[in-house]
N, C-alpha and C positions, 0 to 999 in steps of 0.2 A: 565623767560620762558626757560624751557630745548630746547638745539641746538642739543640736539639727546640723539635717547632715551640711558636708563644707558644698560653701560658698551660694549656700542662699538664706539670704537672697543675694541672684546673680551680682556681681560688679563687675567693673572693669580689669582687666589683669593686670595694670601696672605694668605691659612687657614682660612678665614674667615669662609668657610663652613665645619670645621670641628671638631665639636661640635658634640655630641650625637643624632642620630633622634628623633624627635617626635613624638610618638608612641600616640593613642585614649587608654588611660586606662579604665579598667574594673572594677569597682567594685565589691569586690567579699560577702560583706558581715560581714569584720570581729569584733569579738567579741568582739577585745583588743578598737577599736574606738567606738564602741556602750559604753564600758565601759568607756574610756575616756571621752564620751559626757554624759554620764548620771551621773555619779560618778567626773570627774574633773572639767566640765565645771562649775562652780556654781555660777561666777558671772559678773556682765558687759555683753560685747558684747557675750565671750563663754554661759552664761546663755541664753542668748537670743537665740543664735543657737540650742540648746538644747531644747528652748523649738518650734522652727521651726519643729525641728525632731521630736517634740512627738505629734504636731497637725498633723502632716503629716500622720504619722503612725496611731498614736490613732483612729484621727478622722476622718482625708479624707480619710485613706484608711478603715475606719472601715466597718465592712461587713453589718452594721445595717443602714448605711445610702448610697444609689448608688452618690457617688460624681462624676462629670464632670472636669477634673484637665487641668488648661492650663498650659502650662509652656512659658513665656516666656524670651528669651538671647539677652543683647544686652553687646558689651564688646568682644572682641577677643578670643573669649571661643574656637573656630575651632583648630586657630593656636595653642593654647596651649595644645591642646589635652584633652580637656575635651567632645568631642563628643562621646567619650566612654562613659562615664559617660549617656547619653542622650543614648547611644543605649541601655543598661544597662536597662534603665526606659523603655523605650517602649515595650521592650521585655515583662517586668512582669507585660504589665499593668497600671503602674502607670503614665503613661504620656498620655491623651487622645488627644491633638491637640497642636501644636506649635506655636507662633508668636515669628520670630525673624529679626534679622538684616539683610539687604542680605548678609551682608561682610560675616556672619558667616555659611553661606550656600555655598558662592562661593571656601571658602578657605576649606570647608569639602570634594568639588570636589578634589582638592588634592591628598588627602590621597585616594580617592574614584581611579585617575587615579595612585596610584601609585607612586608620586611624595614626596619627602624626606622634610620636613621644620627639621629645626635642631637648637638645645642649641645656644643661643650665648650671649655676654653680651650687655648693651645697652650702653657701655661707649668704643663706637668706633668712631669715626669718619666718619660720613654721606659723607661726599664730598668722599674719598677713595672708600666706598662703592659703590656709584654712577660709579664712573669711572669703580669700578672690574665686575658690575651687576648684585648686591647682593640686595634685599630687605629688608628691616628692621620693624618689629613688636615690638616693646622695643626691645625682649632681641632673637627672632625668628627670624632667619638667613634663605633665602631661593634665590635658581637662578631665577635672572628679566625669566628667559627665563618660569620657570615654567608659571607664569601668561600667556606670548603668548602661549603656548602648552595648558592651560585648558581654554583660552578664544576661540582657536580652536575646540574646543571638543564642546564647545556650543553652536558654531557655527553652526558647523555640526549636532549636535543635533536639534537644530531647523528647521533647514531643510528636518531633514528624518521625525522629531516629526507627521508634517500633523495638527500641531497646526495653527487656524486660526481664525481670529477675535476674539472677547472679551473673554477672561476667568479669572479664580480666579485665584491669585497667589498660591492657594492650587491647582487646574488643570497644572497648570505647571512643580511644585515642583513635583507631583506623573506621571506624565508624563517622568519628568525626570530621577525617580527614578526608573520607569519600564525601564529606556534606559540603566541604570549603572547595574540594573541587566543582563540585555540580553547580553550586550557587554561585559562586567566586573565580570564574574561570581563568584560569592564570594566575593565580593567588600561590602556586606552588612556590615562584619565584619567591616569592619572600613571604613563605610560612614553611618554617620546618614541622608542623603537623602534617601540614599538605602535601611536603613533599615526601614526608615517611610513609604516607599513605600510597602516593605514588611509585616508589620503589622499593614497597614491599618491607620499612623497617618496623616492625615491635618496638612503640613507646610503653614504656610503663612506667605509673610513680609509687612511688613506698610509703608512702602516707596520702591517700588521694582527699581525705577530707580535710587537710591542710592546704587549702586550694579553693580559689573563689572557684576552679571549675565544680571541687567537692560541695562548697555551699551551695552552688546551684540545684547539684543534684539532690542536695537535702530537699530544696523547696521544695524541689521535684514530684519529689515521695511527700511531702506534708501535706502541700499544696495542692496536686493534680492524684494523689492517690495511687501511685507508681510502686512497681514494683521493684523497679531499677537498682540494684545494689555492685560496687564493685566489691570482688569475692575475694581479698591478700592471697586464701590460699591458693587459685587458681593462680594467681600471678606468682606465690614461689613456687608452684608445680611447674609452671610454664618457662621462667628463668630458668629453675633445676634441669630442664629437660633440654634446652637453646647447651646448659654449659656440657652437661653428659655426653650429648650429641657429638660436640666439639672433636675434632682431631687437635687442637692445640687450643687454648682459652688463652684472652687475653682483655686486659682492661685499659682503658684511656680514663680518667678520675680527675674531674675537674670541683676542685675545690673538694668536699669530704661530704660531711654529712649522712642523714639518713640514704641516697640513693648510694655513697660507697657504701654501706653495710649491706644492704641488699643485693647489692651485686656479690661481695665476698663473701656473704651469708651460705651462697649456691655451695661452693664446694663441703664445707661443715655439714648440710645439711643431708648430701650424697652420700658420706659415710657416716656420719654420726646419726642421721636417722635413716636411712633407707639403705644403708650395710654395704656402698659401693662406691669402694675407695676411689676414688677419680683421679689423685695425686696433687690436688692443687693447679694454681694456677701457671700458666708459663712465663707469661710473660704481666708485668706490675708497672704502669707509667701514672704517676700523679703530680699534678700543679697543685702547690696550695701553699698557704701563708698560716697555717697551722704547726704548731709545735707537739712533739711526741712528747715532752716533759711534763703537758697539763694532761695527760691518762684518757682524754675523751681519745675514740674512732678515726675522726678527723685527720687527728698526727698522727695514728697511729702508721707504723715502718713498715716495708716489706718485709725486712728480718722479723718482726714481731709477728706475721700473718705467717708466718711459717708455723710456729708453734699450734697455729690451728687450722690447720690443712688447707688456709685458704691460699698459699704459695708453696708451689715445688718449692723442699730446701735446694735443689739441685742447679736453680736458676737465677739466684740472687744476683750475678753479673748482668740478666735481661731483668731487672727490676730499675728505674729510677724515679729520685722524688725530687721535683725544682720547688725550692722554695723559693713562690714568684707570686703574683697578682696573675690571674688564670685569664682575666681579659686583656692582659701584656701578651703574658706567654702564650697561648692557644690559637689566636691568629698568625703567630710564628710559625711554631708547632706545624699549624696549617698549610701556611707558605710552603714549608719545608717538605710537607708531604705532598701536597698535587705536585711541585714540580719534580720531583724522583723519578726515576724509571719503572719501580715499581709502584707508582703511583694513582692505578688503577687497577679492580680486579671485578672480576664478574661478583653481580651480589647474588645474596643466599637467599632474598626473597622467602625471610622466616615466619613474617607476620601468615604466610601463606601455610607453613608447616608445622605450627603449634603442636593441634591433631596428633596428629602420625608422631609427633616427637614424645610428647606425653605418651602417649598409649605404648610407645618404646620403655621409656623408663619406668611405667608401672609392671609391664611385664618384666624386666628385670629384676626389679625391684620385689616383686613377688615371688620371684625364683629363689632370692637371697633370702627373701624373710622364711619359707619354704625349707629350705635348705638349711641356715641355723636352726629353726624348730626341731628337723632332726638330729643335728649334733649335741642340741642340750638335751634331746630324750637318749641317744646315745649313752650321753656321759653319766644321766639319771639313772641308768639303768647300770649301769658299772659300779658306780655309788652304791 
């Protein structure tokens, strides 16, 4: 157990912190990586990613079917700068609603206040760090102080928010993301909060108390006497209702974890509790360094998602899994999608139509439970 917190009393950093910034890079589209992916990749894992990029393109974003695109991140995608990449998608379109890890929400705050994370190697020595009050991400160098200074900022934000009793962790997220605008002007550029907020995308995370945003709000409530709770079941009614909606589903999966389960949790949950078969997903794209042979979620296959209705069996050819480093592949991946031709589509501006989407699938959903009530008093009555 730490006898205080790192790096006080203050020292000097030893250069620790003097590494290059971390900047949110942009995909801009180029032609030479489209060509590299379609012309070098040709076999093994590059094959695979290659053909990620062309179901993506081809099919989900094809203008002959309206596909529903979740993407979920789980993996330190924030720190490394791949939130560019994710602002990039929302912009054109191609990203309709998010599930991801809180880590990589809280560490997009960041760059959103302005604060530096920077290069470093991860063949330092932890105890030194500790003592100088440097944080360590592998190889992302950042001052302990940064986290008190953005755990302040959420503080404060929940405070002025007027946020009170139960909501989705998508109401929070867009709550928060209207605060980084107003205070933060121009902060969208390199915070994917702010900019979800600004085009309308549903963040949500599957474990929100896993999350220095989550410890915040504990204070919250301990502290200030708050009501403030995130509700899971509002956020799986509200997933349920984004995937129902859908004319076609489809998922981008970076890296596995708890935010893939939640996202593929939606279709099990349409027929296996609310009696309305959806048929699965259509289309299946995952990056991950995860094996199917150790039985955890993570590795699990698109064939294996079949057996529990969270993949059409019918579409396993638009299923693909790269087994890659998802901060390799993703900004590819991304290359490869803004430059396409279908590489832009109007958004669905969901975080807007939660509402109306839920109250669709409870009315169905009441229809069906209605409706089997009388087939098993039918059958009762035959018996």
């Amino acid at each position: 157990m730490p006898h205080r917190a790192p790096g006080s009393p203050q020292k000097q950093r030893k250069g620790f912190l003097s590494g290059k910034p971390i900047h949110y890079y942009r995909p801009t589209g180029a032609r030479a990586i489209r060509t590299l992916i379609d012309e070098g990749f040709q076999a093994f894992n590059a094959a695979r990613l290659g053909e990620a990029c062309r179901i993506f393109t081809d099919k989900m974003l094809s203008k002959e079917h309206d596909t529903t695109i979740g993407l979920t991140i789980a993996g330190a995608l924030t720190p490394a700068g791949l939130g560019g990449c994710i602002i990039s998608m929302m912009d054109r379109g191609l990203v309709d609603f998010i599930i991801s890890t809180g880590a990589n929400l809280y560490h997009d705050l960041h760059y959103a206040l302005n604060f530096t994370l920077r290069r470093g190697s991860p063949f330092v020595d932890d105890r030194v760090l500790y003592d100088e009050g440097v944080i360590r991400i592998y190889d992302v160098l950042f001052p302990a102080q940064v986290l008190l200074d953005t755990d302040q900022f959420i503080r404060e934000f929940l405070v002025q928010s007027g946020l009170d009793g139960p909501v989705s962790s998508a109401d929070l997220h867009y709550a928060l993301g209207r605060h980084l605008l107003k205070v933060r002007p121009g902060c969208d550029e390199y915070s994917l909060v702010a900019r979800a907020a600004k085009c309308g995308v549903p963040i949500y995370t599957s474990s929100p108390g896993d999350s220095s945003i989550g410890m915040n709000i504990a204070y919250h409530e301990l502290m200030n006497g708050a009501r403030l709770m995130i509700d899971p079941n509002r956020d799986v009614n509200e997933v349920c209702a984004l995937i129902y909606a859908a004319e076609k589903n489809g998922c981008v999966i970076l890296g596995g974890g708890s935010p893939k389960n939640f996202y593929l949790q939606g279709q099990p949950t349409l027929w296996e509790v609310y009696n309305i078969p959806k048929g699965g997903n259509d289309y299946f794209i995952q990056m991950t360094t995860d094996q199917v042979v150790w039985g955890g979620l993570s590795g699990a296959t698109p064939a294996e998602a079949v057996s529990w209705g969270k993949v059409n069996p019918g579409v396993l050819p638009d299923t693909a899994v790269a087994y890659c480093d998802s901060t390799i592949a993703f900004p590819l991946f991304c290359e490869y999608a803004v430059g396409h031709k279908n590489g832009r589509r109007k958004r669905k501006g969901l975080v807007h139509r939660r509402a109306e989407l839920v109250a669709s699938l409870e009315k169905e959903a009441r229809k069906r439970t209605a409706r089997a009530a009388r087939d098993r008093a039918r059958k009762a009555a035959k018996a």
